[in-house]
C-alpha positions as CSV (number, residue, x, y, z in Angstrom):
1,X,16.8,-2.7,-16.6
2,X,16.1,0.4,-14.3
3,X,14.5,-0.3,-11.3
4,X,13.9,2.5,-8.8
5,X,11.4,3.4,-5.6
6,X,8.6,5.0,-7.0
7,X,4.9,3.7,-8.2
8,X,5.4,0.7,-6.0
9,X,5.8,-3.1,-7.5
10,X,3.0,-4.2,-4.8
11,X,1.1,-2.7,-7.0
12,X,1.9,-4.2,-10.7
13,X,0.5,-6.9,-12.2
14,X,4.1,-8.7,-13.2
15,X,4.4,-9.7,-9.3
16,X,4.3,-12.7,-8.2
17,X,3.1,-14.2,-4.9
18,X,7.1,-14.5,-3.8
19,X,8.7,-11.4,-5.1
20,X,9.8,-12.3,-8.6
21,X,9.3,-9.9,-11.4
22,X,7.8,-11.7,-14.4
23,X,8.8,-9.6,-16.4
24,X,12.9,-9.3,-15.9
25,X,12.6,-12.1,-13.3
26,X,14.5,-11.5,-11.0
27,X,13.7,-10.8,-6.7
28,X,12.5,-7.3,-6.0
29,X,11.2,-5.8,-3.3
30,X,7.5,-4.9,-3.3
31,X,8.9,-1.0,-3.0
32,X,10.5,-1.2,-5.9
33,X,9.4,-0.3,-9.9
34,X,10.9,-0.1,-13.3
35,X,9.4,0.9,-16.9
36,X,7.6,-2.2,-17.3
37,X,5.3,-1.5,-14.5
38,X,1.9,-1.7,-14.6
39,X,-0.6,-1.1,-12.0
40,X,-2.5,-3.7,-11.2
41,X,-6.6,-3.4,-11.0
42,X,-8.3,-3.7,-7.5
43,X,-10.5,-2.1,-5.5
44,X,-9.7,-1.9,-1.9
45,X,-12.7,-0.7,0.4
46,X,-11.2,-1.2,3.5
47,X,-10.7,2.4,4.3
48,X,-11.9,2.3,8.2
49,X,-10.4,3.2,11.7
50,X,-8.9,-0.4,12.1
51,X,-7.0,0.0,8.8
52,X,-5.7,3.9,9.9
53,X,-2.3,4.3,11.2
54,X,-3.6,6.8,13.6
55,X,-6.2,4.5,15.3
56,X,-5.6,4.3,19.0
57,X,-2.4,6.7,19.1
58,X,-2.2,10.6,19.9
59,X,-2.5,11.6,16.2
60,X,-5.9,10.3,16.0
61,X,-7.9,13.4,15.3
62,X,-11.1,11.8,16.8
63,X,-9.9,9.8,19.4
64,X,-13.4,9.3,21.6
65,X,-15.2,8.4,18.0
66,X,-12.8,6.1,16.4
67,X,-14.3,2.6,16.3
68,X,-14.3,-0.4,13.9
69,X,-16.0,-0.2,10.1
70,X,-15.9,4.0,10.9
71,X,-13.7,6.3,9.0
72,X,-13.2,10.0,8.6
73,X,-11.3,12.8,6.6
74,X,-7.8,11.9,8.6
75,X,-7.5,8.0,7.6
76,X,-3.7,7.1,6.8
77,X,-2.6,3.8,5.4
78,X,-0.6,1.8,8.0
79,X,1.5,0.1,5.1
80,X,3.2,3.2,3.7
81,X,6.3,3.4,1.6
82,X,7.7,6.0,0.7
């Protein structure tokens, strides 16, 4: 079994609600993936200043515009993982 940090297992269908893998089941972090993976379908529409790492700190490009439910060309995940 390979697992490695990459395309993330928060993301693949084989995890379950408390970090197993259903697939080699065994605990793994939600960073982690292996060759099994598969991405899980979902569509997230919450792309808005709330939801933007930069929302109320001195990256925020628009600073006197940002507001709930508004967005713009700058919006970062806060939840990130490199």
């Amino acid at each position: 079994m390979s697992i490695r940090i990459g395309n993330s297992c928060s993301n693949c269908e084989s995890l379950s609600s408390d970090n197993l893998c259903k697939i080699h089941s065994v605990t793994v972090s939600p960073s982690y993936t292996c060759n099994s993976f598969n991405m899980k379908e979902s569509i997230k529409n919450d792309l808005s200043c709330v939801t933007c790492v930069r929302y109320e700190a001195p990256t925020c490009e628009n600073p006197k515009k940002a507001a709930p439910k508004m967005s713009c060309s700058h919006w970062a995940p806060q939840n990130a993982v490199a």
